[in-house]
N, C-alpha and C positions, 0 to 999 in steps of 0.2 A: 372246597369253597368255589371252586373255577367250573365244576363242573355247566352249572348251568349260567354260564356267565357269557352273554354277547360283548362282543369286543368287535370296536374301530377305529380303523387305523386311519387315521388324516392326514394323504403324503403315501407317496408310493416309490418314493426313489429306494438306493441302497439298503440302508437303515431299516426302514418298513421289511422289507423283503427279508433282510437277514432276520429280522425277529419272530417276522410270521413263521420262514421256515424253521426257527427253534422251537415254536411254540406247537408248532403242529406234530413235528417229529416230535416233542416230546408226549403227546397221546393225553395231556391235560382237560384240553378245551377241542370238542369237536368241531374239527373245519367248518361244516359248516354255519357257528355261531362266528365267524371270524368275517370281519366287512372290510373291503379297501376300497376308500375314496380316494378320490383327488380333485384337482380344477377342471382338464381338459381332456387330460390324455387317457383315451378309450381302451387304446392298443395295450396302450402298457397296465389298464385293468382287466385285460382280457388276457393279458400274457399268466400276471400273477393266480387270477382264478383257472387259470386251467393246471399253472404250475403244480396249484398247493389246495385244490379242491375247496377255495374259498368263496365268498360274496364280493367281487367288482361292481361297488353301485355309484353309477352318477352325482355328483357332488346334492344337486336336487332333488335324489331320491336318497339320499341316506335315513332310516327308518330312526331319527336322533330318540324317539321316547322309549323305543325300546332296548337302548341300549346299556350299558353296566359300565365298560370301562371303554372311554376315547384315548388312543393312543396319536400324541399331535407329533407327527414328522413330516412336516412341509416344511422348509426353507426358514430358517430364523426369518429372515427379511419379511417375509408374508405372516408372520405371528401375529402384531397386533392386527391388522385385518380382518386374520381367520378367527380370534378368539371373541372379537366383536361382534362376529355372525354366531359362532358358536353360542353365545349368550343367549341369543333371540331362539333357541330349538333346545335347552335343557335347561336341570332344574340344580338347585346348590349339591344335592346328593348323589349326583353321577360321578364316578370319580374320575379323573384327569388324568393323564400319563403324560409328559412333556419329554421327549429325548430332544429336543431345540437346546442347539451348544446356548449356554450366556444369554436363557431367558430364565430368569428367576421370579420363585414362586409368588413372590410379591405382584410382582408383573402384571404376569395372569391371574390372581386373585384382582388387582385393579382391572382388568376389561370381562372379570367372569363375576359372578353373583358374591355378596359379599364375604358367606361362609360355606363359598364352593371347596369342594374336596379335591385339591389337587396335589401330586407328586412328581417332583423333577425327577429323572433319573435319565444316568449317562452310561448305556449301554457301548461295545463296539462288534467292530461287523463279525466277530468271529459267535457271535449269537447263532449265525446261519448254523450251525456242529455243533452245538448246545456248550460252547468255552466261553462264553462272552464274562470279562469282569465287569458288571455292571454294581454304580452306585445308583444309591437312592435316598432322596430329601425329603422328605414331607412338609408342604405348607404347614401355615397358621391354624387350619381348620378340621384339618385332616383325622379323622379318628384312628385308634389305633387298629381297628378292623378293618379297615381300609389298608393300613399299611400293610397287615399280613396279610392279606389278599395282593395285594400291588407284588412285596416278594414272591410270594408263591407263585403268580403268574411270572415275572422275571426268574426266577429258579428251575425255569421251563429252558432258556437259554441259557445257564450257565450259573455263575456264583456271586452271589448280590453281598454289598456293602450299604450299611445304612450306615450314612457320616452327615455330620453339619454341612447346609446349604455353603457356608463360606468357604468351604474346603472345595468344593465342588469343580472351580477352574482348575486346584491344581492335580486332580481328580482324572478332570479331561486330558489335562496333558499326558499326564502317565498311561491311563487306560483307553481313555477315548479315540486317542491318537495313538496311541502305542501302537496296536499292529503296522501302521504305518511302516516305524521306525525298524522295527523286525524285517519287514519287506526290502527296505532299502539298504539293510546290513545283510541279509541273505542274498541280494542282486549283486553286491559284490565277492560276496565267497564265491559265489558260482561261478561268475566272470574270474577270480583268481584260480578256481580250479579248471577253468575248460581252457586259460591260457597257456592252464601246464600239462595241458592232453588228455583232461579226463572227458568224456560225454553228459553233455547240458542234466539229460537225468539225472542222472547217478550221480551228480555232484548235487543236484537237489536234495534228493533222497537223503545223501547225506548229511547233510544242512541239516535238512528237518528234524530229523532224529537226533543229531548232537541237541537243538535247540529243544525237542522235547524231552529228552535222558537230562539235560541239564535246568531246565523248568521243574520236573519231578524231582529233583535232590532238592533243589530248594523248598518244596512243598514239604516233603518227608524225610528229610536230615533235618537233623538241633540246631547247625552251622547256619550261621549267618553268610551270603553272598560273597564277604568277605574272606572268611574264612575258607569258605569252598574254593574260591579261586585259588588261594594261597597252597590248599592242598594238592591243589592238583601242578602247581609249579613249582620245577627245583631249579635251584642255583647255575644260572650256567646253562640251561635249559632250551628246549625249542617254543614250549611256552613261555618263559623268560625273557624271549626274543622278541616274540609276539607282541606281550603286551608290554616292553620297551618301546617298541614302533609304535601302538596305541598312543602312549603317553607323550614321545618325540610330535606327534602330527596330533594333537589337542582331542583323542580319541574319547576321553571322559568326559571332558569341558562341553564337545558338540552335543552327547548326549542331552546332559545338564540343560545347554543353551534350548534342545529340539524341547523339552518338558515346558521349559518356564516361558517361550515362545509360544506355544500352543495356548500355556493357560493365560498369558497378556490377553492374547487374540479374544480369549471368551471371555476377559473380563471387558473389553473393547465393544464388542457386540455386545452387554448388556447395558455397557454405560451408555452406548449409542441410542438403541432401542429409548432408554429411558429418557436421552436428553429430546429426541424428537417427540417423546410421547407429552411432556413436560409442557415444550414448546405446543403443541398440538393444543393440550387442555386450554392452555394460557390466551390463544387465538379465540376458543369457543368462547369464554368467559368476556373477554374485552368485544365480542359483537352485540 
């Protein structure tokens, strides 16, 4: 279904990039049906087109009628703006792609055509390697041919969830943010292993590999998370030790804390977006 399907990306930061480059290594959609706009920045459409044998077009020359599938990564803050312009250059049957943290499909359905075809979904940057856990939400309007097209292109970067829109904050937290939290727990194994004399690499190296041997048991063992830990710790133990210390200095708790902070945050931005948009309409009507 992707084969002959033009795709543009609206927004060229991180996000954009990680997906384009999943989508491209993944040998789906030929580069060149693959378009990156943005507002101003030339360079960095010139970096990406040369990176990934793609289209860098001008926000003024984006070709919107022939296009199939717009993928919106600009800045949550610049959403309703762009989806306003957006309106003015397509038609209810192009269908939408939204990686924008905490803008819900309601949202953009209110500043896009009444029975536009759009889908949330909350990719993260490990898309770039085709691992990204990506969900995905379907609007109001959305057909279901539309969806299997939307996964099939996401399944390009990695392994897609289709869950209720209302799950979707807690969604971000885990997955959207999650590499995150992996980076800043692997900054300190390194830092505990180079302060006991090993070399910055090889204590990476290491890292990664525990964290991907131990990501694959949980995919392909029966055992629950739980479980696995428990397996691998005996009484009295040096991982017993371990995750004593864990426990002593609130090591599950911050976890916990990092998930449910992330998803506040996106449910913050969309309540924000909608209390100015609210405010907005309220303005036009009383002139």
């Amino acid at each position: 279904m992707l084969k002959n399907k033009v795709i543009a990306f609206l927004g060229a930061g991180s996000m954009a990039e990680a997906m384009i480059a999943g989508i491209v290594n993944g040998g789906k959609v030929p580069s060149d049906q693959i378009i990156v706009s943005n507002k101003s920045n030339q360079t960095r459409l010139s970096e990406l087109q040369m990176g990934y044998n793609i289209q860098g077009v001008q926000k003024d020359l984006v070709p919107y009628k022939e296009i199939d599938i717009f993928v919106l990564a600009m800045k949550p803050k610049d959403a309703e703006i762009a989806l306003s312009s957006l309106k003015t250059h397509i038609n209810p049957n192009q269908l939408i792609l939204s990686v924008l943290a905490g803008i819900s499909t309601s949202f953009m359905e209110g500043h896009l055509h009444p029975t536009q075809q759009v889908i949330r979904v909350m990719p993260n940057t490990s898309s770039m390697i085709g691992e990204s856990a990506t969900a995905l939400s379907p609007g109001a309007h959305t057909t279901e041919e539309n969806i299997s097209i939307a996964k099939e292109l996401l399944e390009c970067i990695g392994e897609v969830f289709i869950i209720p829109e209302e799950k979707m904050d807690i969604f971000t937290g885990i997955a959207g943010s999650g590499p995150a939290y992996f980076y800043y727990l692997m900054e300190h194994m390194e830092k505990a292993g180079t302060d006991a004399g090993l070399d910055s690499e090889t204590t990476r190296q290491i890292i990664a590999q525990t964290i991907v041997g131990a990501a694959k048991m949980v995919q392909e063992q029966e055992e629950t998370p739980s479980e696995l830990r428990e397996n691998v710790t005996s009484p009295n133990g040096t991982t017993a030790a371990g995750l004593e210390a864990l426990k002593q200095h609130g090591g599950g708790k911050a976890i916990s804390q990092a998930i449910h902070h992330a998803a506040n945050r996106s449910k913050e931005i969309c309540s924000q977006l909608e209390k100015k948009n609210s405010t907005a309409n309220q303005s036009k009507k009383a002139m």
